[in-house]
N, C-alpha and C positions, 0 to 999 in steps of 0.2 A: 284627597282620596278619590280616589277614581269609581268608575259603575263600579255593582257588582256581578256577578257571574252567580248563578246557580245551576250547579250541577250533581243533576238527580245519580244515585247511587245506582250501581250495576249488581243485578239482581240475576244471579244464575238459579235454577228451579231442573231439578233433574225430575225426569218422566220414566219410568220403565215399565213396559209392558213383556211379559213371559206368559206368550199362549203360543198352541199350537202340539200338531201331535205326532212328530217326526220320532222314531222307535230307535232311539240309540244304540243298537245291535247294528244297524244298517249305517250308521254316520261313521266318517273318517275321524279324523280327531281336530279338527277345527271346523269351524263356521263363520260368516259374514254375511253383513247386511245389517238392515233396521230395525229388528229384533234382537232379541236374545233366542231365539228358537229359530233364527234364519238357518236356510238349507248349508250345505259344507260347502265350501269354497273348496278351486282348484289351486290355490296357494294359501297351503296350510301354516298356522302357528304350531310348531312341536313342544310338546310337553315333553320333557325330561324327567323323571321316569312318568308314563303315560297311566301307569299302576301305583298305587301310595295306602300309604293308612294316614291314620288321622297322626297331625301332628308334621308329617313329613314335611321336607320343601321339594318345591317342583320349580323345574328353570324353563323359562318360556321364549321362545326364540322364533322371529318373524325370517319373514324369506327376504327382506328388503327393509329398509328403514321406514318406520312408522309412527307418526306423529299422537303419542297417547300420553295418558295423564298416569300417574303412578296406582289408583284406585283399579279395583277390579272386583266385579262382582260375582256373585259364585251361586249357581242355582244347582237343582238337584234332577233327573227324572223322576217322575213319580208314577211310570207304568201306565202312564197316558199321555203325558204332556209335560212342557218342563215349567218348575215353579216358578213362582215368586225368587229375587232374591234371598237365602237365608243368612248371605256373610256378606259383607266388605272384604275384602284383602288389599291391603296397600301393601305394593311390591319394593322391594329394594333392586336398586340399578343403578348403575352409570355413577354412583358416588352419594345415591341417594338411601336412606333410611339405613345405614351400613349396619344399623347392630339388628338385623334381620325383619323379615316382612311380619307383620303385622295383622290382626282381625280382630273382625266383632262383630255381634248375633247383628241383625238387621235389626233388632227387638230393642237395641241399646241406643238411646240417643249419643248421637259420634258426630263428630265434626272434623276434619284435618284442613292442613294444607292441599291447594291444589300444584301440586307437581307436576310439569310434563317433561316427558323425554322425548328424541327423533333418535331413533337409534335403530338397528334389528337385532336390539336385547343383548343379553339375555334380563327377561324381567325375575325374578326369585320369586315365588310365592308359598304360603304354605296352607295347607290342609289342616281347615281348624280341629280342634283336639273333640269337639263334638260332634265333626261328620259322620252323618250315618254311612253304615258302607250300602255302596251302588253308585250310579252315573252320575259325577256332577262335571257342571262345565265353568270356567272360567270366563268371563266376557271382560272386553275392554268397558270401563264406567265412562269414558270419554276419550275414545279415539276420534277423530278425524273419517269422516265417512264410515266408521264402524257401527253397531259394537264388532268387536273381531275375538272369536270365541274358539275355545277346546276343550274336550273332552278328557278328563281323567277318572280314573275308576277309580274306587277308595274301596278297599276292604276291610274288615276287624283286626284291629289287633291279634297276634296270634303268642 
């Protein structure tokens, strides 16, 4: 029997920070950068429809291929700044999650797979059944030099 080898286990720790107090009346519908409140980029993600209520699915579509993981996270405005995350949303794509995307309150202890795709989408996601209506944005939970974020309005049910 030969040495042996120890090798220490690979420990991924996700960090999110959501400050800052950019007035989402003024933003385009995507953003980029280190944040999740980073300024809009001039190569936007489009939300399909850019308008929803809770419940809906929204198709997410990059301008180029881009190397991100299927998780996404979903903040709200709060008429100062944008929050905390409130949801996950794991998106369906490329062959992934096909019996539709998927969420859960940030409040809920969750775990998945990490999934990545390189593709320019479309990523599916949906607007969980408890969003309140107003500003939320969807960020990539692990893009490749992201997060890379967009803006959909949700209003009430009518």
């Amino acid at each position: 029997m030969g040495p042996r080898r120890f090798c220490p286990p690979l420990i991924v720790v996700w960090s999110i920070v959501a400050c800052g107090d950019d007035d989402p009346t003024t933003l385009s519908s995507s953003a980029t950068g280190t944040s999740l409140s980073a300024p809009i980029s001039d190569d936007p993600i489009v939300a399909t429809p850019s308008a929803a209520e809770p419940g809906d699915l929204v198709e997410l579509t990059f301008p180029t291929d881009l190397d991100r993981g299927a998780n996404w996270h979903l903040i709200r405005w709060n008429g100062v700044g944008w929050s905390e995350p409130h949801y996950f949303v794991v998106a369906s794509s490329g062959g992934y999650n096909d019996d539709g995307p998927d969420w859960r309150s940030r409040s809920e202890q969750w775990s998945g797979e990490d999934i990545g795709f390189v593709h320019a989408g479309p990523d599916m996601v949906i607007v969980p059944e408890s969003a309140e209506p107003g500003t939320w944005r969807f960020c990539t939970a692990n893009a490749a030099g992201g997060p890379y974020c967009v803006n959909v309005d949700v209003s009430s049910e009518e």
